[in-house]
C-alpha positions in Angstrom: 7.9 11.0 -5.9 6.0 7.6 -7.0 2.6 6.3 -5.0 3.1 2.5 -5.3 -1.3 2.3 -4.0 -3.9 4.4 -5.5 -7.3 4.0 -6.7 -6.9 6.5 -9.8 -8.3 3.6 -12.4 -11.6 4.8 -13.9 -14.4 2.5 -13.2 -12.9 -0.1 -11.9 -13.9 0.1 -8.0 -14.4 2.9 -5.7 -12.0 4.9 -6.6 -12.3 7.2 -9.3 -15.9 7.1 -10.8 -14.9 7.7 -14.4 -12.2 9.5 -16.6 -12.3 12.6 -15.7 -12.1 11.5 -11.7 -9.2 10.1 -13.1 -7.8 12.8 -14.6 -9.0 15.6 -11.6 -6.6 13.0 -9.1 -3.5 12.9 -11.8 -4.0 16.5 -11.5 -4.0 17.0 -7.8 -0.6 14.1 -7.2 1.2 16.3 -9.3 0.6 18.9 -7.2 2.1 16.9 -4.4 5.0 15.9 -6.0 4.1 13.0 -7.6 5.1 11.7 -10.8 4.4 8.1 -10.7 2.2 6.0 -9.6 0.9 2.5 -9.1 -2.6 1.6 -10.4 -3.8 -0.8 -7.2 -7.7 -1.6 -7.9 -9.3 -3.6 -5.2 -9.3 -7.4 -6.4 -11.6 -10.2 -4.9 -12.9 -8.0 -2.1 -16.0 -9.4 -2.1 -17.3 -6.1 -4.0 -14.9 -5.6 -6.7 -12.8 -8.2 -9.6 -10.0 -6.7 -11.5 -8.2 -8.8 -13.3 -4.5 -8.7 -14.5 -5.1 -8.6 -18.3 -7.7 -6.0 -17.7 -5.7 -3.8 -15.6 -3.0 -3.6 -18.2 -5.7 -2.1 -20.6 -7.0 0.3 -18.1 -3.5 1.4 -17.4 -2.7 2.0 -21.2 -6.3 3.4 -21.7 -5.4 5.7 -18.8 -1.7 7.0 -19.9 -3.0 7.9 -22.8 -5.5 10.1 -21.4 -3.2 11.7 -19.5 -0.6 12.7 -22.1 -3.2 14.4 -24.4 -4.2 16.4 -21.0 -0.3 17.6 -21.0 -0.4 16.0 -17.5 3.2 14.9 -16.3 2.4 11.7 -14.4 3.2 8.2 -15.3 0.6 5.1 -14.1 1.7 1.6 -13.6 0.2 -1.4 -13.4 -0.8 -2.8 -9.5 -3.6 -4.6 -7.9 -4.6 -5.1 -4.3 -6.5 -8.5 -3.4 -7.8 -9.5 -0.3 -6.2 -12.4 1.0 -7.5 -15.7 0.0 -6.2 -19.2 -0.2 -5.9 -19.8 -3.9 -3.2 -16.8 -4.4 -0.6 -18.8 -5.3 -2.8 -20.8 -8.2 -4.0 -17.5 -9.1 -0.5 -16.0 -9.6 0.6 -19.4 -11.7 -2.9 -18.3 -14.0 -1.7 -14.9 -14.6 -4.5 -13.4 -12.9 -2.5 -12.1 -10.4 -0.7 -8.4 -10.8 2.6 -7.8 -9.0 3.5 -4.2 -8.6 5.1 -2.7 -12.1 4.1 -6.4 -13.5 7.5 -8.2 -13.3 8.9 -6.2 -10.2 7.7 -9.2 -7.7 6.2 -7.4 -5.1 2.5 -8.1 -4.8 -0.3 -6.3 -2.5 -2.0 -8.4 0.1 -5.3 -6.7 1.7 -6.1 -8.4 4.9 -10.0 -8.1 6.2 -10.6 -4.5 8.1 -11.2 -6.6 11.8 -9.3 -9.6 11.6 -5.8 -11.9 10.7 -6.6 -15.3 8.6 -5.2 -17.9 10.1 -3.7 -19.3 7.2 -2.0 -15.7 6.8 1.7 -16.5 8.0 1.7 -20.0 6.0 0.8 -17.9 2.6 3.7 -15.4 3.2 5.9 -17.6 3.4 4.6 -19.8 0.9 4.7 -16.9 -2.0 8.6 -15.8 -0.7 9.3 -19.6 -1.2 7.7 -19.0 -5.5 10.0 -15.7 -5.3 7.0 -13.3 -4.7 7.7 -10.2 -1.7 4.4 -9.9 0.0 3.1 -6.7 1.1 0.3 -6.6 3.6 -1.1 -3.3 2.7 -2.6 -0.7 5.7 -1.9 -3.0 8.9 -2.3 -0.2 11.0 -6.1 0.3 9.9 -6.1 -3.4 11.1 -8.7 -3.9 14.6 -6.3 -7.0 15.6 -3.1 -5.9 14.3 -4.1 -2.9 16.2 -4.5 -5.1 19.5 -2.2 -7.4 18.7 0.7 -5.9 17.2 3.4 -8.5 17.6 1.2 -11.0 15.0 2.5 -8.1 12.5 6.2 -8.5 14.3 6.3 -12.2 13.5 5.1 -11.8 9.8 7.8 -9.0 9.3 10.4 -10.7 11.0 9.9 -13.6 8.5 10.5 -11.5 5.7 6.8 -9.6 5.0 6.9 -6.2 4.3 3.9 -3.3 4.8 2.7 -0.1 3.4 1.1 2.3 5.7 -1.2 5.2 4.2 -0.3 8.3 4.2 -3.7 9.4 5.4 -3.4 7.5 8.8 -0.1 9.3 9.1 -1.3 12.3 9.0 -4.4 11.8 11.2 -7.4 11.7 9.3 -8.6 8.2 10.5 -7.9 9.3 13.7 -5.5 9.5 16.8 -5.8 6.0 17.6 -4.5 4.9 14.4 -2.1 7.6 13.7 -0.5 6.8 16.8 -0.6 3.2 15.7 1.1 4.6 12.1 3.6 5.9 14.3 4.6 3.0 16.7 5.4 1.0 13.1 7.3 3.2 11.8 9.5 3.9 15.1 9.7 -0.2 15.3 10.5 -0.8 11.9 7.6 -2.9 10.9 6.6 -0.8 7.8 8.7 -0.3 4.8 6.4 1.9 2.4 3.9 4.8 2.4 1.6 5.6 -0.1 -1.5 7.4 -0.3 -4.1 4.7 -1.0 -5.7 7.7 -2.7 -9.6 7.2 -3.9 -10.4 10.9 -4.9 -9.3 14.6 -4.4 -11.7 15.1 -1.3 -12.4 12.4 1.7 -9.6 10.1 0.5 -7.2 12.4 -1.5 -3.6 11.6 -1.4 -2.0 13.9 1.7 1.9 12.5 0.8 3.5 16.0 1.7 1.4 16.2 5.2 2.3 12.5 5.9 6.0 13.1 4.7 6.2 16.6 7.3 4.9 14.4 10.1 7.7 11.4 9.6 10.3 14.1 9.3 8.9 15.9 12.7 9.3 12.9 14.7 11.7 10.4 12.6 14.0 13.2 10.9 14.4 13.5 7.5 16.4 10.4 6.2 13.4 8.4 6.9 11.5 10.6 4.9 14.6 9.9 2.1 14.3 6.1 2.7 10.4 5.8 2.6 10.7 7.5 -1.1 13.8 5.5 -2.1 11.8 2.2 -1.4 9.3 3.1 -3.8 11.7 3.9 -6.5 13.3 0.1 -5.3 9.9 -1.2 -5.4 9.1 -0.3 -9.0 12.6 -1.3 -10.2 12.3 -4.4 -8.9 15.3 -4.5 -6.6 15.3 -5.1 -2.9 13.8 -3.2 -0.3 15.8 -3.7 3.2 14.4 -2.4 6.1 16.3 -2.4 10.0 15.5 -4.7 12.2 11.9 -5.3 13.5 11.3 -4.3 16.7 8.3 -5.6 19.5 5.5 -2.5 19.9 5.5 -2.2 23.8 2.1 -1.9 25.2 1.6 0.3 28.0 0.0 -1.0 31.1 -3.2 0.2 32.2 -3.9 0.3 35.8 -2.4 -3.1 36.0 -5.0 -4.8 34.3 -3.1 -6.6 31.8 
């Protein structure tokens, strides 16, 4: 199984704290099933810079830690920056990491409460210079959540998202797992991943995420969620069906 968003770099954010953090989480996605996964330190969050030349280093620094441990996990290199106008000269610079480096998918991070306004000019602006955005955790999102059909229009245009595993399964609570669920069952999300920090409060939960998706969605979902991935870090291209509206339910007549 591959993890295409993890915080597993040591250092670097607020993820793992140092190497062995780093080494304790390699540890614990292998006993999930996981045998590769995507270095995606927070970039430009207003807390945290990781740039692209200095993520490649980490990720090497880190590999090599991990075969003298005898552990069986392969790390990539990924980032995940917060939306901002000047992504496109920042790719152009090279300070900018796609997924895998050259696979052409790149993490956007929107802020926790709100949609930029600018947000649906900039995907479509990095599709045009052959980039395949993906707006990472929407459904952690307070006006996504509210307004789901601004997420419809991006996808519809050709946007893909990653929902976290963790939401999935529950642990930010019903009212985003339910949300986790309504994309799924309208096709607005394309990837899950564990968005993974450390083994305890944010550890990865793939397998419980995975059981609930099969539950509900059956287990060819399960199939296509991993296969994405695996299209993802090979750089080929992820189709999902067609988007569909998230129905709001009425309330009392009030809306």
């Amino acid at each position: 199984m591959i993890d295409i968003h993890c915080h597993i770099l040591p250092g670097v954010d607020d993820g793992a704290k140092h190497m062995e953090d780093s080494v304790q989480m390699a540890k614990s996605a292998v006993s999930q099933g996981i045998n590769t996964i995507i270095a995606t330190p927070h970039h430009l969050n207003g807390s945290y810079d990781n740039y692209k030349e200095d993520i490649l280093v980490a990720v090497d620094q880190l590999n090599d830690r991990l075969q003298v441990e005898d552990i069986p996990l392969t790390i990539l290199p990924g980032q995940e920056t917060r939306i901002n106008g000047d992504m496109l000269d920042d790719l152009q610079n090279g300070q900018l990491l796609p997924l895998n480096d050259t696979s052409g998918y790149l993490f956007v991070e929107l802020p926790s409460n709100h949609v930029p306004r600018y947000t649906k000019q900039l995907m479509f602006d990095l599709q045009l210079q052959g980039i395949k955005p993906i707006i990472v955790h929407p459904e952690r999102n307070k006006e996504l959540i509210e307004t789901p059909n601004i997420l419809y229009d991006l996808v519809s245009n050709g946007t893909l998202t990653q929902v976290t595993a963790a939401s999935v399964a529950g642990k930010f609570g019903k009212k985003i797992r339910k949300f986790s669920m309504q994309l799924i069952e309208a096709n607005l999300t394309h990837f899950i991943a564990s968005d993974a920090h450390n083994i305890t409060s944010r550890g990865f939960v793939m397998q419980e995420a995975h059981s609930e998706v099969k539950d509900k969605f059956g287990a060819s979902l399960v199939y296509w969620f991993m296969e994405n991935a695996q299209y993802l870090v090979n750089g080929d291209h992820v189709v999902g069906d067609v988007p569909e509206k998230i129905k709001k339910k009425k309330i009392l007549g009030i809306f």
